[in-house]
BABASE-703869 format. One record per residue (C-alpha): residue number from 1; x negated, y negated, z negated; residue in one letter. Coordinates in steps of 0.5 Angstrom, whole numbers, plus 500, padded with zeros to 3 digits. Last residue first. Layout:
BEGIN
<r k="NUM" east="X" north="Y" up="Z" r="A"/>
...
# end
This chain:
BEGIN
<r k="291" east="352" north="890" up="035" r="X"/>
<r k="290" east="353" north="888" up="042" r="X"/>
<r k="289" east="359" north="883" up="040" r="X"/>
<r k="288" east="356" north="877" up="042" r="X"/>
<r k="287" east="360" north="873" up="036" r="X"/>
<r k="286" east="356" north="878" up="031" r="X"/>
<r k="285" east="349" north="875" up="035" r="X"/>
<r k="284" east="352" north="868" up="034" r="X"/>
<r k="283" east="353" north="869" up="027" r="X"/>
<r k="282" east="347" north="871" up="026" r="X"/>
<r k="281" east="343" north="865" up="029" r="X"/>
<r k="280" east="349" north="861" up="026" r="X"/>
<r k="279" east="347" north="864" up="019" r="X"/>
<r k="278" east="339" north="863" up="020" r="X"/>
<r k="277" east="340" north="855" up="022" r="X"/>
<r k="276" east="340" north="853" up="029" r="X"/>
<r k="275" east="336" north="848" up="032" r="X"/>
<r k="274" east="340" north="843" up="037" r="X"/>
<r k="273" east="345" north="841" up="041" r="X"/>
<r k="272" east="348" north="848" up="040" r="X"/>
<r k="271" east="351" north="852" up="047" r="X"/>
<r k="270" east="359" north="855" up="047" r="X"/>
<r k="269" east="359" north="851" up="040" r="X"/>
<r k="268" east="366" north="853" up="036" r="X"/>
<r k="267" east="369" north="848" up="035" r="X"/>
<r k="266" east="369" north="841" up="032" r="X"/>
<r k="265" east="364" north="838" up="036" r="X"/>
<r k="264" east="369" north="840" up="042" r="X"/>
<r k="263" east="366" north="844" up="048" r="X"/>
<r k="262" east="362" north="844" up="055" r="X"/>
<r k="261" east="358" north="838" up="055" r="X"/>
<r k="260" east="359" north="837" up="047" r="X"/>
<r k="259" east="351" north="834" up="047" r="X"/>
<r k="258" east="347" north="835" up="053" r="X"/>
<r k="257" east="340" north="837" up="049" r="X"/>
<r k="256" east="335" north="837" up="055" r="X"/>
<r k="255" east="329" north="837" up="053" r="X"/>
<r k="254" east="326" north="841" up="058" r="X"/>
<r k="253" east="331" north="842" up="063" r="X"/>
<r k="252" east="336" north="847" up="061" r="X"/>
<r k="251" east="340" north="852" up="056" r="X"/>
<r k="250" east="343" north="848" up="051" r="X"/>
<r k="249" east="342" north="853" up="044" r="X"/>
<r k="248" east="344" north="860" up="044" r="X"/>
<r k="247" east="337" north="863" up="046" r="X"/>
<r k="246" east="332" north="858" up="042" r="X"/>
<r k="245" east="336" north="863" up="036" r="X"/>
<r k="244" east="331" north="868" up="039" r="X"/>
<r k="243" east="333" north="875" up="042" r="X"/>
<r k="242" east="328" north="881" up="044" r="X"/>
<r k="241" east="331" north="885" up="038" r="X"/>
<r k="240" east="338" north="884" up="042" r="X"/>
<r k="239" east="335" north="889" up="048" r="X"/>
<r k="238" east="342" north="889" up="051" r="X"/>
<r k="237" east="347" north="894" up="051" r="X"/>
<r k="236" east="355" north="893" up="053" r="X"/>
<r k="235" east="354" north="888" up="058" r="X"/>
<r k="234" east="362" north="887" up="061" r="X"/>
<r k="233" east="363" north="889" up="069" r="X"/>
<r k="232" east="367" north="895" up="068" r="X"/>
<r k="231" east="362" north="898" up="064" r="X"/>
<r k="230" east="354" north="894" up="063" r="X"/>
<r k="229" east="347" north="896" up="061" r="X"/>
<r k="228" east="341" north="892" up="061" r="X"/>
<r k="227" east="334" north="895" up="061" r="X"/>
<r k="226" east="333" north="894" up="067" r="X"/>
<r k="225" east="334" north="888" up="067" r="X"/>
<r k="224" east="328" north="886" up="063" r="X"/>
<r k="223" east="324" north="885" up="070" r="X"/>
<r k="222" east="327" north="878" up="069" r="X"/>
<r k="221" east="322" north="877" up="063" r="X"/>
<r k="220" east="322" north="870" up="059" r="X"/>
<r k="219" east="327" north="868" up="063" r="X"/>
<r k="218" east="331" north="875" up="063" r="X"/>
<r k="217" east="331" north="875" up="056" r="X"/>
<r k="216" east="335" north="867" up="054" r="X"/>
<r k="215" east="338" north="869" up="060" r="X"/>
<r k="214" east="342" north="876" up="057" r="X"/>
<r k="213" east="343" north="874" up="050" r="X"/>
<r k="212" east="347" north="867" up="053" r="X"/>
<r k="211" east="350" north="872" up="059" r="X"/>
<r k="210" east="353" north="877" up="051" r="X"/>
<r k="209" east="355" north="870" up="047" r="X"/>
<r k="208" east="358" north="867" up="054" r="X"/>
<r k="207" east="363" north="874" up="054" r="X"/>
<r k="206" east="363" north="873" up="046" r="X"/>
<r k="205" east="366" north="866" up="047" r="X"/>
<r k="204" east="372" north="868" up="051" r="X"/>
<r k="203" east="371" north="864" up="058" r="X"/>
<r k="202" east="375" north="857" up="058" r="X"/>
<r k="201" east="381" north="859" up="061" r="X"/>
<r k="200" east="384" north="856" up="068" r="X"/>
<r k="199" east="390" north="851" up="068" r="X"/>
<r k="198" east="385" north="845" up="070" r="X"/>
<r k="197" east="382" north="849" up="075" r="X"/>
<r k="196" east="384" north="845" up="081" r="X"/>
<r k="195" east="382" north="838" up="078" r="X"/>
<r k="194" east="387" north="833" up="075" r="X"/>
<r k="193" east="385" north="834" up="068" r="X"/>
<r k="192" east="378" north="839" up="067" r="X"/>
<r k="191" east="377" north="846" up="065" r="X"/>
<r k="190" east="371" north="847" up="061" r="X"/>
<r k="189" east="366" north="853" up="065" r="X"/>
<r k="188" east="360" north="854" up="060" r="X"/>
<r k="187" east="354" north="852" up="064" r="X"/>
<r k="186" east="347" north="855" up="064" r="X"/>
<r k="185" east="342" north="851" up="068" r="X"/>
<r k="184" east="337" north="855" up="071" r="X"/>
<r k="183" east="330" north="855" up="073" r="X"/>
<r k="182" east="329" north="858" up="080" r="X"/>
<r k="181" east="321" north="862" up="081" r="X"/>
<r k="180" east="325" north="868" up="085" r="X"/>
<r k="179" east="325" north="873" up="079" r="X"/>
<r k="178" east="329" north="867" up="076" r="X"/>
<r k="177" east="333" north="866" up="080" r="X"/>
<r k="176" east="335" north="874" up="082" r="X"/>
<r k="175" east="335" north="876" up="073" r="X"/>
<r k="174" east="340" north="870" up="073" r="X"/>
<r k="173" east="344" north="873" up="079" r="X"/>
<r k="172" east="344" north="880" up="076" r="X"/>
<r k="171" east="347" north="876" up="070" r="X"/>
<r k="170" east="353" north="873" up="073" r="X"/>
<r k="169" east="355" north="879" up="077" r="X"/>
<r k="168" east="354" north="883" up="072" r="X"/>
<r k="167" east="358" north="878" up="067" r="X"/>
<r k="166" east="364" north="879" up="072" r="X"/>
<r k="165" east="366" north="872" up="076" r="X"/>
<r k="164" east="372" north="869" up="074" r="X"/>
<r k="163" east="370" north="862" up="073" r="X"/>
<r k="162" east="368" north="863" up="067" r="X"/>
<r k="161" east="360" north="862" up="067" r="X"/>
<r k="160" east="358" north="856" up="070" r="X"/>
<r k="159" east="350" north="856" up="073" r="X"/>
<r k="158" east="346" north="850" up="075" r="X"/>
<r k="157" east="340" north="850" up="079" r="X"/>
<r k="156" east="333" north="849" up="079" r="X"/>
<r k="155" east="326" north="847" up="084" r="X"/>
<r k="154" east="320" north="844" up="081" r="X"/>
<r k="153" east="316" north="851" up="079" r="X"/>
<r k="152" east="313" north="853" up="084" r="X"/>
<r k="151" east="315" north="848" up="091" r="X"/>
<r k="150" east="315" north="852" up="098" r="X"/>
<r k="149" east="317" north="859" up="095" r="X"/>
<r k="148" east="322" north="855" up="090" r="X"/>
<r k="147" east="324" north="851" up="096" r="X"/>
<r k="146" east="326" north="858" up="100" r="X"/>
<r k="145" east="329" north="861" up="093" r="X"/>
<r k="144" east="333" north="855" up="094" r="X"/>
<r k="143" east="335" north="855" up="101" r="X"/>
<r k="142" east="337" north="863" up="101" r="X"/>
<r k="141" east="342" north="862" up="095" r="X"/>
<r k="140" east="345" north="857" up="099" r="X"/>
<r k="139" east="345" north="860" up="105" r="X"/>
<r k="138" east="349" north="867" up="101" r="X"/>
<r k="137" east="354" north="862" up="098" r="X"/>
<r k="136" east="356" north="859" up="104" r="X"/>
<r k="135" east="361" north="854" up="104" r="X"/>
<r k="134" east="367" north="851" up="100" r="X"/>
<r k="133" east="366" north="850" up="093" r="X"/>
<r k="132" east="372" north="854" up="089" r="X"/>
<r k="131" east="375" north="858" up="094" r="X"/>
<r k="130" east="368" north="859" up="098" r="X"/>
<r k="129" east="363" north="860" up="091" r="X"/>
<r k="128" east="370" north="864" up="088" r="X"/>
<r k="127" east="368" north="869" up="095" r="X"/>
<r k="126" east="360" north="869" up="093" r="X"/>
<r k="125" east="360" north="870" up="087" r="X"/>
<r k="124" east="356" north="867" up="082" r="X"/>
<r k="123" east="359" north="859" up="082" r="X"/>
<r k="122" east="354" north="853" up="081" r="X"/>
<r k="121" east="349" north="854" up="085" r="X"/>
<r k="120" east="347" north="846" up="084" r="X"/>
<r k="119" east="341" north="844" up="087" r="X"/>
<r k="118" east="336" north="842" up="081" r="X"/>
<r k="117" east="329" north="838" up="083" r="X"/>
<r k="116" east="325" north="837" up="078" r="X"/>
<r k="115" east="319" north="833" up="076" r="X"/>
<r k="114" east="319" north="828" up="082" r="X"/>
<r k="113" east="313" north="824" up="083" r="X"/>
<r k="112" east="313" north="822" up="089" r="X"/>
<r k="111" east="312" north="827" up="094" r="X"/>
<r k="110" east="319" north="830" up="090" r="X"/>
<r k="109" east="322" north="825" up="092" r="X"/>
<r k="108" east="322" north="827" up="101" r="X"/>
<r k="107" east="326" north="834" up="098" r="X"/>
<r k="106" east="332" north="830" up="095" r="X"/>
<r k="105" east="338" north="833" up="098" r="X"/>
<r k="104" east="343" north="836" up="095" r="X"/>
<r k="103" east="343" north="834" up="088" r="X"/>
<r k="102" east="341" north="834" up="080" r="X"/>
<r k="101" east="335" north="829" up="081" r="X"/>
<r k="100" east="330" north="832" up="075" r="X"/>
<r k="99" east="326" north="826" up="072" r="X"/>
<r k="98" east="320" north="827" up="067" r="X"/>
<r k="97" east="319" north="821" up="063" r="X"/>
<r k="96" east="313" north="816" up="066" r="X"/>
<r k="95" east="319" north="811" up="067" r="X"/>
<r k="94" east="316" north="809" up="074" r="X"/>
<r k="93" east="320" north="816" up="076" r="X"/>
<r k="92" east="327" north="812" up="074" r="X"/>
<r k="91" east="325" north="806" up="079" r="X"/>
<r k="90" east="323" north="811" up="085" r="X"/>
<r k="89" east="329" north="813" up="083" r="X"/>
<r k="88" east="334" north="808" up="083" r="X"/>
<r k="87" east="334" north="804" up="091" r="X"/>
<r k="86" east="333" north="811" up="095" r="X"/>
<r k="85" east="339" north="814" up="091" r="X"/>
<r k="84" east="343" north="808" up="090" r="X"/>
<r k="83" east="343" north="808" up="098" r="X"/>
<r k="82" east="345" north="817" up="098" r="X"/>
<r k="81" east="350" north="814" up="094" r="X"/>
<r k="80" east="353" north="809" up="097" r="X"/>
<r k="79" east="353" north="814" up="103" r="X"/>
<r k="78" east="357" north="819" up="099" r="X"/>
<r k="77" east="356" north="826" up="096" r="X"/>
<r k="76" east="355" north="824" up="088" r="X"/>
<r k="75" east="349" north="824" up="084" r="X"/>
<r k="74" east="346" north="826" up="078" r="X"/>
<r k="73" east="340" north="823" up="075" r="X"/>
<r k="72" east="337" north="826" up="069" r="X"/>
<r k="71" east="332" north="823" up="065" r="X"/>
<r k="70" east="327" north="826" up="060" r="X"/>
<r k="69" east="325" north="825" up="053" r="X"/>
<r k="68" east="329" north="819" up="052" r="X"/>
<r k="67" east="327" north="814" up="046" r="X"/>
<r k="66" east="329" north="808" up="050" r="X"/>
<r k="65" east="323" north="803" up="052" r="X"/>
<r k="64" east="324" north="803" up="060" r="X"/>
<r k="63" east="330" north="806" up="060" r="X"/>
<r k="62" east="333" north="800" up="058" r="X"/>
<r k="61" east="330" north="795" up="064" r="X"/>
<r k="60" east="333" north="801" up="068" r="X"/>
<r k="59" east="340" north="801" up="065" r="X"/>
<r k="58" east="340" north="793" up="066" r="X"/>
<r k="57" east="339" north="793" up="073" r="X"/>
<r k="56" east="344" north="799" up="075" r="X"/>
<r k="55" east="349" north="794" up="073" r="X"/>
<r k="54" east="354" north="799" up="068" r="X"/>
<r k="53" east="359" north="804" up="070" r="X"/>
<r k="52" east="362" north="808" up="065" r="X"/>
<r k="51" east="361" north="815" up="065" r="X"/>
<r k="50" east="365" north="820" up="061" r="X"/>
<r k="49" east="364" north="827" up="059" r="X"/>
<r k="48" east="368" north="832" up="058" r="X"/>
<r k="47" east="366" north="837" up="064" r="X"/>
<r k="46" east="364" north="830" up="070" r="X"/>
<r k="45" east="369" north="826" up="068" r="X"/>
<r k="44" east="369" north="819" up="072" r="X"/>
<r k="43" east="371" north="819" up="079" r="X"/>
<r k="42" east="369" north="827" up="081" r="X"/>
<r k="41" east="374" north="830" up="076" r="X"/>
<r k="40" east="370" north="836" up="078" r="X"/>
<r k="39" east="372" north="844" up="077" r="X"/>
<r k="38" east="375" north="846" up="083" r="X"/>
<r k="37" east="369" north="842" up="087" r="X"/>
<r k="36" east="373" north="836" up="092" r="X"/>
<r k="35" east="367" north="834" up="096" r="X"/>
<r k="34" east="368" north="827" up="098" r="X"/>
<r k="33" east="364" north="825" up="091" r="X"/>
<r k="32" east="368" north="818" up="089" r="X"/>
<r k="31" east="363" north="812" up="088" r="X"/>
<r k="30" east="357" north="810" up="084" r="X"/>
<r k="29" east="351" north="815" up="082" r="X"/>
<r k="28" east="351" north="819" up="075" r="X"/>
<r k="27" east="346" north="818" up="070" r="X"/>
<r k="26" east="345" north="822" up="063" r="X"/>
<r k="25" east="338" north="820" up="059" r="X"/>
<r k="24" east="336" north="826" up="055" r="X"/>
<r k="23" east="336" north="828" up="048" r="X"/>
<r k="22" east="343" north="827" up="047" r="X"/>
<r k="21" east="345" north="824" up="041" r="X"/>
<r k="20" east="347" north="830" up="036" r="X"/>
<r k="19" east="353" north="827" up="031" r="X"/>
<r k="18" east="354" north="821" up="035" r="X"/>
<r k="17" east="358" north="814" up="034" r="X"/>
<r k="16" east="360" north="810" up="038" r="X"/>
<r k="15" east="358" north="802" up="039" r="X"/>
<r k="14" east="356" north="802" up="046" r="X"/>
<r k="13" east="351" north="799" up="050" r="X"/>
<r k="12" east="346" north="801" up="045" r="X"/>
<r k="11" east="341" north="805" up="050" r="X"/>
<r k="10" east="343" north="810" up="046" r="X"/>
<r k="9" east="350" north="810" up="046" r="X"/>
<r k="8" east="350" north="808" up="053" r="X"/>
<r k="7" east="347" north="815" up="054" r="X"/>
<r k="6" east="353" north="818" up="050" r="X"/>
<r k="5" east="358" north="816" up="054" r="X"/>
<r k="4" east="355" north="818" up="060" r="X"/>
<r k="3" east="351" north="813" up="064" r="X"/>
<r k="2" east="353" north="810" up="071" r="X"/>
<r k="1" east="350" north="806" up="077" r="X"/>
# end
């Protein structure tokens, strides 16, 4: 089993240093991923992050006392895996922390006890979904608002702005998620060393500013699309009064920080691991460049 660096920090097995240590526990399941997603290491980095491996015993006994408010395990495609899954899991829901499992099976978990359940989309558009991913973008889409139907307020997924999608085309799809009962994790797209997108951009930091602006109202009101407007695919009006300083922090699971997940401490923060201050509230509005 695997931890994220910053995890282990906190568990205390590691000696690094933290600004923002996270706020949920990060774990990763054994193995190599025999999918080959053009934004994954897949081995030992998922975005910036490592993630060492410790005895599967050792993590659990210290998630048991740890100052986490959730746990969320991830989990590659193999069958050592799919194993580790049905050994850990039952164990990680006994914690009494709210768990989400980020996979593409976990349907007989949440009868026992599973909080959320996150099927990662990912890509929000259909052509990149297939390059970038493989597969039908248009069948996933459909199963999670059919689990979303089946199972309220239990299923998300994970979005990743930047990677070569339009603004519009990843906001309309928000504004669908949300109006189907989907929660959303927003991503923004950090390339990785040795992965098919490593030499892709991360996206402009005010075209994340404006999706950021655009999530944060439409999980509140997903009708509120309507009140968008958008030229050659940018956002160009949004009803910013609506915005809140809660919109530029890490947009997740409840309790879900995910420190410098996306971007160098040193800057600038796609996504703030904590509260922001007045100033970096109305520098991230000006960033957004809607005003």
């Amino acid at each position: 089993m695997r931890a994220s660096a910053g995890t282990a920090g906190v568990l205390g097995l590691n000696e690094i240093k933290q600004l923002y240590p996270p706020t949920t526990a990060y774990l990763l399941t054994s193995g190599i991923c025999k999918k080959s997603c053009g934004f994954c290491g897949n081995n030992d980095r998922l975005a910036r992050i490592t993630w060492p491996k410790y005895d599967k015993n050792l993590l659990l006994e210290k998630l048991k006392d740890a100052p986490f408010e959730r746990i969320c395990l991830q989990t590659v495609v193999n069958k050592e895996a799919q194993q580790e899954l049905k050994d850990v899991l039952p164990e990680l829901i006994k914690t009494k922390k709210p768990v989400c499992l980020c996979s593409q099976q976990g349907e007989e978990y949440l009868k026992l006890g599973l909080d959320r359940w996150t099927i990662p989309l990912d890509v929000a558009d259909a052509k990149l979904y297939a390059s970038i991913k493989g597969g039908d973008w248009e069948k996933e889409l459909s199963h999670l608002k059919a689990l979303a139907k089946k199972y309220p307020k239990q299923i998300g997924t994970h979005i990743i702005a930047g990677l070569g999608e339009t603004e519009e085309q990843l906001i309309l799809l928000l504004a669908d998620l949300y109006s189907s009962g989907i929660s959303v994790g927003l991503f923004a797209f950090s390339p990785v060393p040795s992965t098919s997108l490593e030499k892709l951009a991360k996206p402009p930091l005010d075209s994340y500013r404006r999706v950021q602006i655009a999530n944060f109202i439409l999980a509140k009101d997903y009708q509120a699309v309507d009140e968008f407007s958008f030229q050659n695919g940018r956002l160009t009006k949004a009803p910013v009064e609506k915005v809140e300083k809660r919109a530029f922090e890490t947009w997740g699971c409840k309790g879900c920080n995910r420190p410098f997940y996306n971007e160098s401490p040193k800057g600038p923060w796609y996504n703030y691991p904590r509260a922001l201050s007045d100033t970096e509230f109305a520098k991230a509005i000006e960033e957004a460049k809607l005003i």
